[in-house]
C-alpha positions as CSV (number, residue, x, y, z in Angstrom):
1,X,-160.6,-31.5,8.5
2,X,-164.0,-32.6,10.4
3,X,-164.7,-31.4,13.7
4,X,-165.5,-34.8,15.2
5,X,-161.5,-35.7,14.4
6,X,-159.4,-32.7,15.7
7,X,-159.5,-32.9,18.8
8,X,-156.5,-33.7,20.6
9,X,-156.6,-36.2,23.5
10,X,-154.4,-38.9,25.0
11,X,-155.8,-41.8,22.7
12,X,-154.8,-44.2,20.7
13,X,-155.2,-42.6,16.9
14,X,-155.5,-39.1,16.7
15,X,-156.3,-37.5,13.5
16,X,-153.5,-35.7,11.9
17,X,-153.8,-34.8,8.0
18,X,-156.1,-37.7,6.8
19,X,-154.0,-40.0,8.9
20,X,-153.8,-41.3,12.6
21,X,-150.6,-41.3,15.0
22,X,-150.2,-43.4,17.8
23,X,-150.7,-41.3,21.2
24,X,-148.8,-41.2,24.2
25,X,-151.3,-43.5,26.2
26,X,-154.3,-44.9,24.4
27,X,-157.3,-45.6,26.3
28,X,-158.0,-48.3,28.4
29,X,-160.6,-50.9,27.5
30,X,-163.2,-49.8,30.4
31,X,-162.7,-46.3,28.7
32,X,-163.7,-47.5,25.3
33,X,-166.8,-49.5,26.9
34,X,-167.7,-46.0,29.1
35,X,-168.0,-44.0,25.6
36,X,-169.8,-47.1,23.8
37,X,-172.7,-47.2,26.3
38,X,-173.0,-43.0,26.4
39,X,-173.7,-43.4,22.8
40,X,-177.4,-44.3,23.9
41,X,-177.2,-42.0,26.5
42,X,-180.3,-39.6,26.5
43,X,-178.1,-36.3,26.0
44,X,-177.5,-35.2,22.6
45,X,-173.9,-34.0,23.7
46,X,-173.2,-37.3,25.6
47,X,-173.5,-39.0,22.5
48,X,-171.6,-36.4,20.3
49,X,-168.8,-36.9,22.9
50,X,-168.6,-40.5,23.1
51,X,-168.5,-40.4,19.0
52,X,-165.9,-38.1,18.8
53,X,-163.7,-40.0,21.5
54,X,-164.5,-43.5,19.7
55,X,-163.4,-42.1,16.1
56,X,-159.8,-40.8,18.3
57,X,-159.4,-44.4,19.5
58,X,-159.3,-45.6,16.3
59,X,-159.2,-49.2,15.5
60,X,-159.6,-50.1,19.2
61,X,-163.1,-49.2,19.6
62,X,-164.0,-51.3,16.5
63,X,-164.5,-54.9,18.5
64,X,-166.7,-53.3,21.2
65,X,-168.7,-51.0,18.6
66,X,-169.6,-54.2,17.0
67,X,-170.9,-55.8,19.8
68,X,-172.9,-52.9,20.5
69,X,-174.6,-53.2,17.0
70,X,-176.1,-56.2,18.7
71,X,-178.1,-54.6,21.3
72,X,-181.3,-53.8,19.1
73,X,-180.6,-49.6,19.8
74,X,-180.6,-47.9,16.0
75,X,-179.4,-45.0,17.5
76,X,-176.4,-46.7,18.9
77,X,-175.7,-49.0,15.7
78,X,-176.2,-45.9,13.9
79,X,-173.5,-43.9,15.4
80,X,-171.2,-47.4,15.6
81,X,-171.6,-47.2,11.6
82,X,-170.8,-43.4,11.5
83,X,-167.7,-44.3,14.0
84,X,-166.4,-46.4,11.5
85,X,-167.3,-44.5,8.5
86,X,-165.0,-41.6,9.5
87,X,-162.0,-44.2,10.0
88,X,-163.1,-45.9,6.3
89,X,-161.9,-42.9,5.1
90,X,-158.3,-42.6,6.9
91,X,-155.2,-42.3,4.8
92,X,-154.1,-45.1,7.3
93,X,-154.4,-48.3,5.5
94,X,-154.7,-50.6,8.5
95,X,-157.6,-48.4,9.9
96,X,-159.3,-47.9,6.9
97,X,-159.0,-52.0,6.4
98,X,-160.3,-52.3,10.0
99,X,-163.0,-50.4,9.6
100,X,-164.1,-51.8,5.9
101,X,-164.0,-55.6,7.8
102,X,-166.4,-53.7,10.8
103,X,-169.2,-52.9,8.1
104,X,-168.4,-55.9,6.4
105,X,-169.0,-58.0,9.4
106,X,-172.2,-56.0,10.4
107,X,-173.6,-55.9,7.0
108,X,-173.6,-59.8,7.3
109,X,-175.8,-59.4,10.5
110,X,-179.4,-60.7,11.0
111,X,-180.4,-57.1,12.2
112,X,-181.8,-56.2,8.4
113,X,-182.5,-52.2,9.5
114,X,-178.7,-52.5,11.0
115,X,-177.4,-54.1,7.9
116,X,-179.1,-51.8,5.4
117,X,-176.7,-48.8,7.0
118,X,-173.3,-50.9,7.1
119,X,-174.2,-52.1,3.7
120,X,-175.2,-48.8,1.9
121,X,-172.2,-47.0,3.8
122,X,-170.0,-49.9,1.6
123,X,-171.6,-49.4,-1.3
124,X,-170.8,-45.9,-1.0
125,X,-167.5,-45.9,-0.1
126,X,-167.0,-48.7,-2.8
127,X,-167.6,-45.9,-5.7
128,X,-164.8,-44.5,-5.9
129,X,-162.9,-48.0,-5.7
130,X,-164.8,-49.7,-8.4
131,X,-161.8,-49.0,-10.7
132,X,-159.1,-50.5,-8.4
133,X,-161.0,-53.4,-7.9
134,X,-161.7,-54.3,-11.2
135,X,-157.9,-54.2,-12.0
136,X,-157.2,-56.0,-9.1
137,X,-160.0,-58.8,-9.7
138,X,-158.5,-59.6,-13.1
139,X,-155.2,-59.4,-12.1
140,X,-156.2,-62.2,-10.0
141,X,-157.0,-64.4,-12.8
142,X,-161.5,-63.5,-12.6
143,X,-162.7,-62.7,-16.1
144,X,-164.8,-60.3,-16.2
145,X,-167.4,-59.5,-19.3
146,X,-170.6,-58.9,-20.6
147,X,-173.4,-60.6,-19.8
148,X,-177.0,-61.2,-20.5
149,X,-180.0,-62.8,-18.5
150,X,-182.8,-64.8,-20.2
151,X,-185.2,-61.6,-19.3
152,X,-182.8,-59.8,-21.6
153,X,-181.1,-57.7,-18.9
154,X,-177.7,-56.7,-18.9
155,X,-174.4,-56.4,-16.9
156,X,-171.3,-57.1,-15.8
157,X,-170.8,-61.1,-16.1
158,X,-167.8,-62.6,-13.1
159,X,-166.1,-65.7,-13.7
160,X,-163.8,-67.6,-11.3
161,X,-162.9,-70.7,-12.6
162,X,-159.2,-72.6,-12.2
163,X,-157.3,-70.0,-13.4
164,X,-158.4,-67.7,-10.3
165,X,-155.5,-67.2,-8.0
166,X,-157.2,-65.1,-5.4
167,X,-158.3,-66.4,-1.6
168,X,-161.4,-66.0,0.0
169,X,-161.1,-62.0,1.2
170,X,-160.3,-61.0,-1.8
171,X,-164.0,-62.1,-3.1
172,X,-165.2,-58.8,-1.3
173,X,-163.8,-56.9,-4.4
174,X,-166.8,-58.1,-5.8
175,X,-169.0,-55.8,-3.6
176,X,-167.2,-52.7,-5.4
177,X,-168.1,-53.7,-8.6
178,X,-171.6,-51.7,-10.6
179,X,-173.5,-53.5,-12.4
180,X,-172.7,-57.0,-11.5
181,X,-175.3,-58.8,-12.5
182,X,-174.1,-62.7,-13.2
183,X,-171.5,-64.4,-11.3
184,X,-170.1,-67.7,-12.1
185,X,-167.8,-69.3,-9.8
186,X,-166.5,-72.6,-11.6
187,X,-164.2,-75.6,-9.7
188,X,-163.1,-73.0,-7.3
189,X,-163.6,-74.1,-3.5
190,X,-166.0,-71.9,-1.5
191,X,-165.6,-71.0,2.0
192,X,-167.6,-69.6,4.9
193,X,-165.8,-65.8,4.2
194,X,-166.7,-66.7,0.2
195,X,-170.1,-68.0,0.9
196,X,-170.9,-64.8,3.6
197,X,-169.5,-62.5,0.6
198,X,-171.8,-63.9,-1.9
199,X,-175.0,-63.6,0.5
200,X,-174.1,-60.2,0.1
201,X,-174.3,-60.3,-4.1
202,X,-177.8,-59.0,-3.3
203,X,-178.1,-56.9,-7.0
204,X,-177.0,-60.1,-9.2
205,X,-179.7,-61.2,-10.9
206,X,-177.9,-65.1,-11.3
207,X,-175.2,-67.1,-9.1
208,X,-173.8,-70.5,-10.9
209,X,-172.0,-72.7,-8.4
210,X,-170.2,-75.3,-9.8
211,X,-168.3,-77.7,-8.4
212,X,-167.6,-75.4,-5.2
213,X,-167.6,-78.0,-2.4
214,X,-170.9,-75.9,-1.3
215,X,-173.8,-78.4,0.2
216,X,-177.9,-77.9,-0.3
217,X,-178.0,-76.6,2.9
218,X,-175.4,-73.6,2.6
219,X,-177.0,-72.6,-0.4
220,X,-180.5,-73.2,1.3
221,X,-179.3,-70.4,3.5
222,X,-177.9,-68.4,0.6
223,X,-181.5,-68.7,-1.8
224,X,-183.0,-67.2,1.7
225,X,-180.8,-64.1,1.6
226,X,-180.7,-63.5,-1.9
227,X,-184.9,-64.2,-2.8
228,X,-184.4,-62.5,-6.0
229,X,-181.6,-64.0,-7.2
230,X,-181.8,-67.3,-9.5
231,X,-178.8,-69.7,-7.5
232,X,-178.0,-72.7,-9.4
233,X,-175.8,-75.0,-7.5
234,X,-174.5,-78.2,-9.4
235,X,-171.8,-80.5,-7.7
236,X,-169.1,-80.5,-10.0
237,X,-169.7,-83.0,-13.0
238,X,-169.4,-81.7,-16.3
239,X,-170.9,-83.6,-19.4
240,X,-169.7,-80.7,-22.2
241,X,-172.7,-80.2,-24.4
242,X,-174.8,-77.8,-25.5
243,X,-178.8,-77.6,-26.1
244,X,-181.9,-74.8,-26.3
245,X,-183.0,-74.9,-22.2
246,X,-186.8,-75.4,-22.8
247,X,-187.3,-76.9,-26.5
248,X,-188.4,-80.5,-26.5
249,X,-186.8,-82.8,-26.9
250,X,-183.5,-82.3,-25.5
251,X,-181.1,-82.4,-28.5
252,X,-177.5,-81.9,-28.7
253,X,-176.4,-78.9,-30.6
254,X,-172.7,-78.8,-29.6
255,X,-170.3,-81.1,-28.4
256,X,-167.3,-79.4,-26.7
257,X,-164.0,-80.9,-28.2
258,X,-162.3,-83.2,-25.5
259,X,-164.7,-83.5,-23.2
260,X,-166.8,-86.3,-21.5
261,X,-169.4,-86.2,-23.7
262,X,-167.2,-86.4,-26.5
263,X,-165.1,-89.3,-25.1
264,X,-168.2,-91.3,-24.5
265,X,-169.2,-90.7,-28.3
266,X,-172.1,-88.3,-28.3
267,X,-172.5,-86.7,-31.5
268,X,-174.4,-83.4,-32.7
269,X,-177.8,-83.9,-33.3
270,X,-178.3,-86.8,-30.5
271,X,-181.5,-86.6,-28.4
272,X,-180.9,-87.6,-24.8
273,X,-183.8,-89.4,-23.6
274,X,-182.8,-90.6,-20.2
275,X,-180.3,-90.2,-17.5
276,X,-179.4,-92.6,-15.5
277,X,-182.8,-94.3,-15.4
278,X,-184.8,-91.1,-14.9
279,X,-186.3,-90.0,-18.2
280,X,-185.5,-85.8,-19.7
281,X,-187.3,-83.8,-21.8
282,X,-185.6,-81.2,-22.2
283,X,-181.8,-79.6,-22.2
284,X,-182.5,-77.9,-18.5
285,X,-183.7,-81.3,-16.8
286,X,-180.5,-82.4,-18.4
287,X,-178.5,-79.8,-16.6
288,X,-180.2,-79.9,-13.7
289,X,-179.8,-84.0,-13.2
290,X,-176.0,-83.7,-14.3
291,X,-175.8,-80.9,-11.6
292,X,-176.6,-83.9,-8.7
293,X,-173.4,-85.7,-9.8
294,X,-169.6,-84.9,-9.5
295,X,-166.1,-85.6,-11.2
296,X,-165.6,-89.0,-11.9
297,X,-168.9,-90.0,-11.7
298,X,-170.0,-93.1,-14.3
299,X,-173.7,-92.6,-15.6
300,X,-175.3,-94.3,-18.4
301,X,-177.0,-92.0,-20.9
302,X,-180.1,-93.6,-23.3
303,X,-180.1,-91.6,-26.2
304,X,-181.7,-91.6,-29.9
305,X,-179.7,-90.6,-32.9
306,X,-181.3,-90.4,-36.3
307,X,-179.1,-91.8,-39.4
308,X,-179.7,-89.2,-42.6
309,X,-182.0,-91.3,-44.5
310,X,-182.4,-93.6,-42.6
311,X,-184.5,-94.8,-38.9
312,X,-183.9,-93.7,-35.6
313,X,-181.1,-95.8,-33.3
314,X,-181.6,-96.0,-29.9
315,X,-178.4,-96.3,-27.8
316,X,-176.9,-95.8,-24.4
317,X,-173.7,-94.8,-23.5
318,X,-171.6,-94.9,-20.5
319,X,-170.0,-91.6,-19.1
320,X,-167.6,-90.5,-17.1
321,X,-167.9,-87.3,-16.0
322,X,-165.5,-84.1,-16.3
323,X,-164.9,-81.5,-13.7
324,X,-165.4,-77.6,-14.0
């Protein structure tokens, strides 16, 4: 057992076995707040004091070590993320869940130096759970495959879409997954606990968010946090055809069977021209203008579709969109 955890005091988790027990009488709140200022005290065995008696209070110190995390001293957030590293790894469920939400929270700080510690402590820690949290992810309805960027990489490819069944905290699985690299989160709702999860997604190389309920703004925010990550953000609409991205000009070379596109007539082969008014040249400006529109949504679609053996027919047909 570590030395920092075997001593025996009158606080509120002692360490017994991997595990803490409630103690006869845990320590008072100006107690806790004593030992979390003497963690920047100037003596070496202040501080090694104070961290010993903060990992014995357990759970309770948590709030206050957070706060302290705040205070621009790295050798005081450092300790606060040692503090909590030693619960992360108690047998005790509920301190071990305490202490995963304490790095989880400070990793989402603006203190990047502060951040980089909680988050690599995670990341760590989330080794040795990448296993669990895979079965548990899928067991939740996310599919989870191969997948491949347009630079050719390759990784792990995370799809929530309406068969997902999981709520917001359970998106922090994610974070224990290696090698995610695309995640695709498709009609499901997003939250502020979703969206704080996914600014952490900082090793995915693409983030589709599709019909989410997510405004420019939130994502605005997101794009800041993840620079290197390509974010698309549509609202929701779904037309259900294919096309090459960049090739000119933007011809349909798959139709999906029941969808909008198909109810509207669109054939294989079609060329879309314009969209509502505002002319496309290629199949990306077409997914990028369908991305500004949502569910239900009516648009008009000009279109040219050559006749074997015959001359090109220019058209336009009305659509109502489908939902992801």
């Amino acid at each position: 057992m570590s030395r920092t955890i075997i001593r025996i005091a009158c606080l509120v988790g002692v360490a017994v076995g991997g595990g803490w027990v409630a103690a006869d009488e845990p320590p008072s709140a100006e107690q806790i707040a004593s030992w979390v200022e003497t963690l920047g005290a100037p003596q070496f065995s202040q501080r090694e004091a104070a961290t010993r008696s903060l990992i014995e209070a357990g759970p309770a110190a948590l709030g206050p070590l957070q706060e302290a995390t705040a205070s621009g001293d790295l050798e005081v957030s450092s300790r606060a993320i040692e503090i909590a590293r030693s619960m992360l790894a108690s047998d005790n469920q509920e301190v071990a869940t305490a202490a995963e939400q304490f790095l989880d929270a400070v990793a989402g700080g603006d203190d990047a130096s502060v951040a980089g510690l909680a988050e690599a402590t995670l990341d760590f820690h989330a080794v040795g759970l990448a296993d669990a949290a895979r079965v548990a992810l899928q067991g939740l309805g996310m599919k989870l495959t191969r997948g491949m960027l347009a630079t050719g990489q390759q990784g792990m490819h995370a799809t929530l879409d309406t068969g997902w069944q999981g709520a917001s905290d359970d998106l922090r699985l994610l974070l224990r997954l290696p090698g995610l690299l695309i995640v695709s989160v498709h009609g499901v709702p997003i939250d502020e606990k979703g969206l704080a999860v996914i600014g952490r997604l900082r090793r995915a190389g693409r983030i589709e968010l599709y019909g989410t309920g997510l405004n420019e703004q939130q994502v605005a925010v997101l794009v800041e946090k993840l620079p290197d990550t390509h974010i698309e953000l549509r609202k929701g609409g779904k037309l259900g055809i294919a096309g090459h991205p960049h090739a000119v000009p933007c011809q349909v070379t798959m139709v999906q069977p029941g969808s909008a596109a198909e109810k509207a007539g669109l054939q294989l082969g079609d060329i879309v021209v314009k969209v509502a008014g505002k002319p496309i040249r290629n199949f990306e400006e077409l997914t990028a203008e369908i991305g500004t529109h949502g569910p239900g949504e009516k648009l008009e679609l000009e279109i040219i579709r050559v006749q074997p053996g015959g001359p090109e027919e220019r058209m336009t047909r009305t659509i109502e969109l489908d939902a992801w």
